[in-house]
KEKELUM-983102 format. One record per residue (C-alpha): residue number from 1; residue in three letters; x, y, z. Coordinates in steps of 0.05 Angstrom, whole numbers, plus 5000, padded with zeros to 4 digits. Each point is the difference from the previous one (the first is absolute). Layout:
BEGIN
R    i   aa  east  north    up
R  NUM  ALA     X      Y     Z
...
***
This chain:
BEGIN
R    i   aa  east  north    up
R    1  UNK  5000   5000  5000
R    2  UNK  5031   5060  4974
R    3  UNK  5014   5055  5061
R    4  UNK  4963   5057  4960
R    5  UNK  4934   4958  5001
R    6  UNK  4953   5038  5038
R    7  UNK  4966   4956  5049
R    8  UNK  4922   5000  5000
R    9  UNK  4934   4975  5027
R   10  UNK  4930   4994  4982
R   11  UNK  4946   4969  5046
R   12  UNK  4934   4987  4974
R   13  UNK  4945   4984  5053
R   14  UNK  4947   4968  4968
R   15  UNK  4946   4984  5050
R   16  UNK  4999   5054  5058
R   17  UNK  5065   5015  5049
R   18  UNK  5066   4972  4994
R   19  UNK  5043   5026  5048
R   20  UNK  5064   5014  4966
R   21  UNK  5011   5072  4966
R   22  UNK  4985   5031  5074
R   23  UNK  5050   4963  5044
R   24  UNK  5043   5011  4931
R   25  UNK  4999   5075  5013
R   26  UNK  5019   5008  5073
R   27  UNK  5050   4950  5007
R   28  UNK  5031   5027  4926
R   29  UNK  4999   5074  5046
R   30  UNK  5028   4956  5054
R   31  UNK  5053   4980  4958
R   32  UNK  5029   5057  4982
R   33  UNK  4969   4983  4927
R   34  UNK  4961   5041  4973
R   35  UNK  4966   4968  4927
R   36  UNK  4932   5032  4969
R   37  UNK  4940   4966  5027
R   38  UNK  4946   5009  4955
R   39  UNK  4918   4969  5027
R   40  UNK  4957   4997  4945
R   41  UNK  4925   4980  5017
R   42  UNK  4975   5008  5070
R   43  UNK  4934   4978  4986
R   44  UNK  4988   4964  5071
R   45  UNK  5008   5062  5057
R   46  UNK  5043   4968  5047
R   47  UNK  5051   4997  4947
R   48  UNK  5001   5080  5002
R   49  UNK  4985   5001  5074
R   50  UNK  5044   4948  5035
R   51  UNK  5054   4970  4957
R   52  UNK  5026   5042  4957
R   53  UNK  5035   5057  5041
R   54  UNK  5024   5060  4978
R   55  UNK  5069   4972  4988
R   56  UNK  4973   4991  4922
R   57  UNK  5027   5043  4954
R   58  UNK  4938   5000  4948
R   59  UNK  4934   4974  5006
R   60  UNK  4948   4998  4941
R   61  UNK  4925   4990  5030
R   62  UNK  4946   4976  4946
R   63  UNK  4935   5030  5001
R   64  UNK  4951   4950  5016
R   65  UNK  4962   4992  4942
R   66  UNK  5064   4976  4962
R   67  UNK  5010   4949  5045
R   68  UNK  5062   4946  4976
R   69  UNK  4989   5029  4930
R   70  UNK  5022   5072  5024
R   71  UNK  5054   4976  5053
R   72  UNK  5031   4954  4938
R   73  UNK  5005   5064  4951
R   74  UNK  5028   5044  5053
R   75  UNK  5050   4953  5015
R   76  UNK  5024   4979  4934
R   77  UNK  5000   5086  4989
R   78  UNK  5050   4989  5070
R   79  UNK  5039   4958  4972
R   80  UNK  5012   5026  4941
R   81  UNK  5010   5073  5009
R   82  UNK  5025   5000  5067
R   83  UNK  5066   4967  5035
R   84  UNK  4981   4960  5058
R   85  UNK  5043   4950  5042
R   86  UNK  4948   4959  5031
R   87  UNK  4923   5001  4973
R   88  UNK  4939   4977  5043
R   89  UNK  4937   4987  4957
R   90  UNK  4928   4968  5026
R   91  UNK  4945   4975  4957
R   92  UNK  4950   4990  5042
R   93  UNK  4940   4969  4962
R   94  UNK  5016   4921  5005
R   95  UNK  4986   5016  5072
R   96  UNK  4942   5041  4990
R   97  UNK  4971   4946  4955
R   98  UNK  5019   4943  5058
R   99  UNK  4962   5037  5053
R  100  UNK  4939   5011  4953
R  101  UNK  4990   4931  4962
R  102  UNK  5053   4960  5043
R  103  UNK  5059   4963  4963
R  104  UNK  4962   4950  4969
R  105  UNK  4956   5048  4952
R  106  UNK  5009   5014  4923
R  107  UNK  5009   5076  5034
R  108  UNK  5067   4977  5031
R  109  UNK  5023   4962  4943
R  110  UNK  4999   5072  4963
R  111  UNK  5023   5029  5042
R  112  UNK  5069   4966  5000
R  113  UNK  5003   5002  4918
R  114  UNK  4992   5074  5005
R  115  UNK  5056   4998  5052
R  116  UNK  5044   4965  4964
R  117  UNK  5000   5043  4947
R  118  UNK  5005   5059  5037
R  119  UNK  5061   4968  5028
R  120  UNK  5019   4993  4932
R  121  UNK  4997   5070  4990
R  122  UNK  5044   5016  5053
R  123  UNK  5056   4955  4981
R  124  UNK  5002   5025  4928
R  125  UNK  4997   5069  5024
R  126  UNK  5075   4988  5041
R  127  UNK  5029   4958  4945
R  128  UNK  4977   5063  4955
R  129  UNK  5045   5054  5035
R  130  UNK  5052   5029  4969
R  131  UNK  5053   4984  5049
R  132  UNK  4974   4932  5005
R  133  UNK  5062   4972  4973
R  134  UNK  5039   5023  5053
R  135  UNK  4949   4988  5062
R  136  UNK  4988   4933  5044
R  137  UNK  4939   4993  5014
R  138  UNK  4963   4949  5047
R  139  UNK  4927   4997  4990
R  140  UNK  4950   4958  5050
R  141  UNK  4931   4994  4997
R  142  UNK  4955   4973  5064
R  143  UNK  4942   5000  5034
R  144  UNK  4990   5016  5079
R  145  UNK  4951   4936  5007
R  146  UNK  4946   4954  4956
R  147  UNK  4931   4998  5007
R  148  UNK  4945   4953  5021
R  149  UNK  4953   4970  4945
R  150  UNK  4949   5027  5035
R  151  UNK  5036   5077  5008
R  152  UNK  5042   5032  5051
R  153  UNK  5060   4980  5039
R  154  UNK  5040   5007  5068
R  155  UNK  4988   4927  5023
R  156  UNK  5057   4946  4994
R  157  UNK  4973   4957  4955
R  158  UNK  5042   4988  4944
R  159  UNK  4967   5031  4941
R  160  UNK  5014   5062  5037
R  161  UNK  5070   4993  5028
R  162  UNK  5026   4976  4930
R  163  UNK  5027   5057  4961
R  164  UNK  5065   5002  4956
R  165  UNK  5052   5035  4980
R  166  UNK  5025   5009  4922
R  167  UNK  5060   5033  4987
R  168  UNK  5057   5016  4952
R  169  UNK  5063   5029  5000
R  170  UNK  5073   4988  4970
R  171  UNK  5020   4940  5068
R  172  UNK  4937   4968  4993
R  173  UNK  4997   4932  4961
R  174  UNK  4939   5017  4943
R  175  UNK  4936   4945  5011
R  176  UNK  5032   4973  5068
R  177  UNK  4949   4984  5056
R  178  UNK  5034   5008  5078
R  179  UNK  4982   4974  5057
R  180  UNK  5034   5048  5045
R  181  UNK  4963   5064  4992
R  182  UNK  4959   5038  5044
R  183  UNK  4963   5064  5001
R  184  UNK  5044   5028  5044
R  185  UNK  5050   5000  4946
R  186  UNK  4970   5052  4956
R  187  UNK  5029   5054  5037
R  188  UNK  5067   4970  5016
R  189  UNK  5012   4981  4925
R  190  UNK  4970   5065  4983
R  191  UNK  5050   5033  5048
R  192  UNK  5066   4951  4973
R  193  UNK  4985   5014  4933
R  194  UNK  5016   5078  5021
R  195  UNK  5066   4984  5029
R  196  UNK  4976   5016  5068
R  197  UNK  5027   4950  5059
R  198  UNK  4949   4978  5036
R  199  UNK  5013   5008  5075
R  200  UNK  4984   4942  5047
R  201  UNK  4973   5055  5054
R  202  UNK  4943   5022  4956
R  203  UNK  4968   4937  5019
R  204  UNK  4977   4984  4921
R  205  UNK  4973   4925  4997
R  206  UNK  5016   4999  4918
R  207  UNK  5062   4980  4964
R  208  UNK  5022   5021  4929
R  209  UNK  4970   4949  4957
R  210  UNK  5062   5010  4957
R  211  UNK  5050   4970  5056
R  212  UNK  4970   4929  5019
R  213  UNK  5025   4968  5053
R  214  UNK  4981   4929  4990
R  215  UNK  5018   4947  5069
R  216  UNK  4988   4926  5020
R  217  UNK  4944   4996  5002
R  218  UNK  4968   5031  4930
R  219  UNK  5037   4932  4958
R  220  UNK  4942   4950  5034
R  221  UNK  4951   5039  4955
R  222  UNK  4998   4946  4945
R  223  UNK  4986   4952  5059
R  224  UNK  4940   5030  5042
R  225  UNK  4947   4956  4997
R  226  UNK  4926   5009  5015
R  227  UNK  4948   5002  5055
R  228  UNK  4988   4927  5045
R  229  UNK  4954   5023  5051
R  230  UNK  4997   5077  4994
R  231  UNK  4922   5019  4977
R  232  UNK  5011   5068  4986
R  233  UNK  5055   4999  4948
R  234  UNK  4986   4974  4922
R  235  UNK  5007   4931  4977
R  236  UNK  5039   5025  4945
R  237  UNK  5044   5046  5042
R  238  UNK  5077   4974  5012
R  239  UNK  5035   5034  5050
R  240  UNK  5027   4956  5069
R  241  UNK  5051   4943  5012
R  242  UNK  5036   4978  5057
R  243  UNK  5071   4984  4961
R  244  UNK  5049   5052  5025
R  245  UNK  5045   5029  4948
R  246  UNK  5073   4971  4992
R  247  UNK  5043   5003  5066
R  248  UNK  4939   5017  5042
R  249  UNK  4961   4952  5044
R  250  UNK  4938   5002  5041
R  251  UNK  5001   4968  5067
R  252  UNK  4936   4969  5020
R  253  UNK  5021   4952  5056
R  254  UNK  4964   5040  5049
R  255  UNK  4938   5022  4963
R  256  UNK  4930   4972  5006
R  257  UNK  4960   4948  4952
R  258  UNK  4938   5008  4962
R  259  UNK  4978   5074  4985
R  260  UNK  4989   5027  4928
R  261  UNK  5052   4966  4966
R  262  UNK  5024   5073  4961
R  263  UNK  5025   5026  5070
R  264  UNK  5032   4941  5028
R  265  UNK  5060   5032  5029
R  266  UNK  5039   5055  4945
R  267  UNK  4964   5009  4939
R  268  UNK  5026   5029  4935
R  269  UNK  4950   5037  4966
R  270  UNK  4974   5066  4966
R  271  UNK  4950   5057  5020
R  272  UNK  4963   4976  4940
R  273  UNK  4982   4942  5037
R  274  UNK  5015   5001  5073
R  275  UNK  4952   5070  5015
R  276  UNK  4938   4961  4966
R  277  UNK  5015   4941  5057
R  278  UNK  4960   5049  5045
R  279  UNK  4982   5072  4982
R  280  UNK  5000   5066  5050
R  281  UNK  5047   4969  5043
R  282  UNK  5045   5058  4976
R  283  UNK  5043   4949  4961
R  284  UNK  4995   5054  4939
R  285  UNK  5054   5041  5052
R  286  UNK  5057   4956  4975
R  287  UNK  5018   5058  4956
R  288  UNK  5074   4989  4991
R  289  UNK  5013   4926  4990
R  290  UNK  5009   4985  4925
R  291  UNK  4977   4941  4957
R  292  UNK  5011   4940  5041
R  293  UNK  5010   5006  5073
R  294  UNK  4996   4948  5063
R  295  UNK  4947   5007  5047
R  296  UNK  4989   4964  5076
R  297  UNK  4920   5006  5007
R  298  UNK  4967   4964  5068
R  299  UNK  4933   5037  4980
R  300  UNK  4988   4967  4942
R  301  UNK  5027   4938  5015
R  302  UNK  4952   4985  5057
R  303  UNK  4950   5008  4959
R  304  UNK  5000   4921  4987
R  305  UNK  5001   4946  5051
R  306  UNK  5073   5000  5035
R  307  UNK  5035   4969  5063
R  308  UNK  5054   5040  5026
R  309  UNK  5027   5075  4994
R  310  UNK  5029   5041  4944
R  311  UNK  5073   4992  5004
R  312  UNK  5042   5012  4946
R  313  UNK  5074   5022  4979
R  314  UNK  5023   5030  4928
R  315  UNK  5079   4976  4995
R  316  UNK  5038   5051  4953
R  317  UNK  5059   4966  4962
R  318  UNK  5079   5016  5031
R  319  UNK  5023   5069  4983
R  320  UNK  5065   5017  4998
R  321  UNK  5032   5041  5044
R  322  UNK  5053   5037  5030
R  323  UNK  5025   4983  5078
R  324  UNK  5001   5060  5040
R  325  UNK  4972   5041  4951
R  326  UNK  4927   5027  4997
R  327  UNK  4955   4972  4960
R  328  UNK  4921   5027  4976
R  329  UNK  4947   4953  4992
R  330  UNK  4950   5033  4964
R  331  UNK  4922   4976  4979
R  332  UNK  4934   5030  4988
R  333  UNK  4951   4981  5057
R  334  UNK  4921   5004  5016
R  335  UNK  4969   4982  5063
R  336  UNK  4940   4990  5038
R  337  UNK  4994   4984  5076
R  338  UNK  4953   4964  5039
R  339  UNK  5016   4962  5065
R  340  UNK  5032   4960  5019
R  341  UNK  5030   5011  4924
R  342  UNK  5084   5003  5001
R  343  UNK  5042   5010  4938
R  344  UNK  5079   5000  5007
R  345  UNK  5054   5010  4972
R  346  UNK  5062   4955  5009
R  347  UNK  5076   4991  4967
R  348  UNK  5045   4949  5016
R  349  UNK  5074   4999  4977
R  350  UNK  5028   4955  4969
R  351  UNK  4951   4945  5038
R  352  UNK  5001   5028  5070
R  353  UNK  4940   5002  5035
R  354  UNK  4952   5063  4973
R  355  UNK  5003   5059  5035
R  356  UNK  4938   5051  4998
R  357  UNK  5004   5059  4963
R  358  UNK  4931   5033  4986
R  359  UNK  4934   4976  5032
R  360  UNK  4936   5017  4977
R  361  UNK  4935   5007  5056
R  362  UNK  4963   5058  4966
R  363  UNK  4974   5032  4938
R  364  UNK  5055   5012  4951
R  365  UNK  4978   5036  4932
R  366  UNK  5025   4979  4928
R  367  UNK  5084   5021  5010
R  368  UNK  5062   4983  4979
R  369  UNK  5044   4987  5066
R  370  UNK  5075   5006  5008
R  371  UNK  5038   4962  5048
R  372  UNK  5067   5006  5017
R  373  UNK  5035   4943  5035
R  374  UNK  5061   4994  5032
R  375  UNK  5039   4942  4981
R  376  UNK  5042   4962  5038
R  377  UNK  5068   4991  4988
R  378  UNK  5023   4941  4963
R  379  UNK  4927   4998  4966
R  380  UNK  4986   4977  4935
R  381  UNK  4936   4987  4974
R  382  UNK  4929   5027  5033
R  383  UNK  4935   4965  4994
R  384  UNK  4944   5036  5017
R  385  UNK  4933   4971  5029
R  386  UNK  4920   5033  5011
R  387  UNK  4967   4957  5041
R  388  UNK  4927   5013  5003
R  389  UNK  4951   4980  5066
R  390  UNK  4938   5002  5010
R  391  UNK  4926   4972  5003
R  392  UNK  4940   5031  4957
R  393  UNK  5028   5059  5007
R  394  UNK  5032   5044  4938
R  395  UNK  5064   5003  4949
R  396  UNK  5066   5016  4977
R  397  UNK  5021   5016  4936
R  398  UNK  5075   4994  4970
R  399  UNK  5031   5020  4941
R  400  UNK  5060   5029  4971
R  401  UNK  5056   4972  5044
R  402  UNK  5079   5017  5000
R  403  UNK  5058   4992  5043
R  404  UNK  5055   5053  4979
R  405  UNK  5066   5008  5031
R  406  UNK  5029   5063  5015
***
């Protein structure tokens, strides 16, 4: 990528809020960056009212009897006669025609071909600029939520948790489908894309979508299985197994028999398929674990005939590492406490008996924790161990876990 590329963005909100281009602003100002943010639509209030502070540089309000048509022209005028660095567009009327007719109607249906090609319009308006040539652009389109068939939304069903993201740009693979994206990654690719470093402290649950950061536990995708006695969760739906990944191992000696047969001790699996094993138990939370993660879950486990308590260890492989020197074990964790509910943390060096170095006994939000340990001398591998106890009580959610030497 050529240096004298200037860098880009377009976000094109196609069903009501996404919650990008505002965050984008202040933490750009925060920055010390300071790129053109251009708004272009504003046709739902709390757009103008709430999200969009006054951080934006331009913003282009359509009169209401133009609706999408109005908010498309204006923006493709935008885009082609101004110089923005980061655009913000909503077209609001596949949402309007959800609440009204409900996403199984004819009205819908429409309403996402006349989208689509206002969409259309939008991309062919960048790719017309003059200085196209020497911009980088990253486009994404998404919607906030879906719709029932009946209309409306803000249950946690799946028709209206399942949105999507579509996007292009010059380090994204063209027709590739990942498993590793969130919507809290619109912003944070929005604000990569810009060249501004994204600072742990501001507390953003997104990553760039263009720096992946595949682990473990995402290869046992081609081997998830589906549902054996989970009701709630499609026939056709693959997403569990019990087969650690290469080097780990899951130590059951002390766990229970009988239960649902999905939650058995540590469970591989997906959001996809583990938040329909029981809705509105806030399972949708697990914001920042990515594609396949492990998961300890007594709740849904006693939800079967079972003898015994939930008791059950996730064995990371040996690291390497250094004696004497610190080392940082780092993972992305999600938790949810009920007594007499316990998770832990262990290491053990080179074979020695663990040794505690986290313990879990109360809420703990969708994070990514850093540990640092202090090796012992002599030291030279680390395994690392969550043990899970419990009864019918809540979960634990792993993902994302490294052991780096200093």
């Amino acid at each position: 990528m050529s240096s004298r590329m200037s860098r880009r963005s377009l976000l094109a909100s196609v069903a009501g809020l996404a919650l990008a281009a505002g965050p984008l602003a202040s933490v750009a100002r925060a920055a010390s960056k300071t790129p053109k943010v251009l708004v272009v639509g504003l046709s739902w209030a709390p757009l103008t009212d709430t999200v969009f502070s006054s951080k934006v540089d331009t913003r282009v309000s359509t009169p209401s009897a133009e609706y999408d048509t109005g908010t498309t022209s204006r923006a493709v005028a935008q885009l082609r006669d101004a110089n923005p660095d980061a655009v913000f567009v909503q077209l609001d009327n596949v949402d309007h025609a959800g609440h009204g007719y409900g996403a199984a109607s004819r009205q819908y249906l429409d309403a996402i071909h006349g989208v689509d090609t206002q969409v259309g319009q939008l991309v062919a308006a960048v790719r017309a600029r003059a200085t196209y040539a020497s911009e980088d652009w990253l486009i994404m389109v998404t919607a906030d939520h879906g719709h029932t068939d009946a209309g409306g939304h803000g249950g946690s069903s799946g028709p209206e948790r399942q949105t999507f993201m579509i996007a292009t740009g010059p380090t994204l693979a063209a027709g590739s489908v990942r498993h590793d994206v969130r919507m809290p990654d619109i912003a944070a690719s929005a604000l990569a894309h810009l060249g501004i470093a994204i600072d742990p402290a501001w507390g953003l649950d997104g990553r760039p979508v263009q720096q992946p950061a595949p682990d473990d536990f995402d290869a046992l995708r081609p081997q998830l299985a589906t549902r054996v006695d989970e009701t709630g969760i499609g026939a056709t739906v693959v997403g569990f197994t019990h087969t650690p990944p290469s080097g780990w191992s899951v130590d059951n000696s002390a766990m229970g028999t009988g239960g649902v047969t999905e939650w058995r001790g540590w469970s591989f699996t997906t959001d996809e398929f583990w938040t329909k094993a029981q809705p509105d138990q806030n399972r949708e939370g697990n914001v920042r674990a990515r594609n396949v993660f492990a998961v300890a879950d007594g709740d849904e486990w006693q939800d079967k005939t079972f003898s015994g308590t939930f008791d059950s260890t996730l064995v990371s492989p040996a690291y390497p590492v250094t004696g004497g020197t610190p080392a940082t074990l780092t993972y992305t964790t999600y938790y949810r406490q009920e007594s007499p509910q316990k998770g832990e943390v262990l290491v053990s060096y080179d074979g020695a008996t663990p040794v505690g170095v986290k313990t879990y006994t109360a809420d703990t939000s969708s994070r990514v924790e850093k540990l640092t340990l202090q090796v012992p001398a002599g030291a030279k591998t680390a395994r690392v161990r969550f043990r899970y106890t419990g009864g019918n009580n809540w979960y634990w959610v792993i993902d994302g876990v490294s052991l780096t030497s200093a």
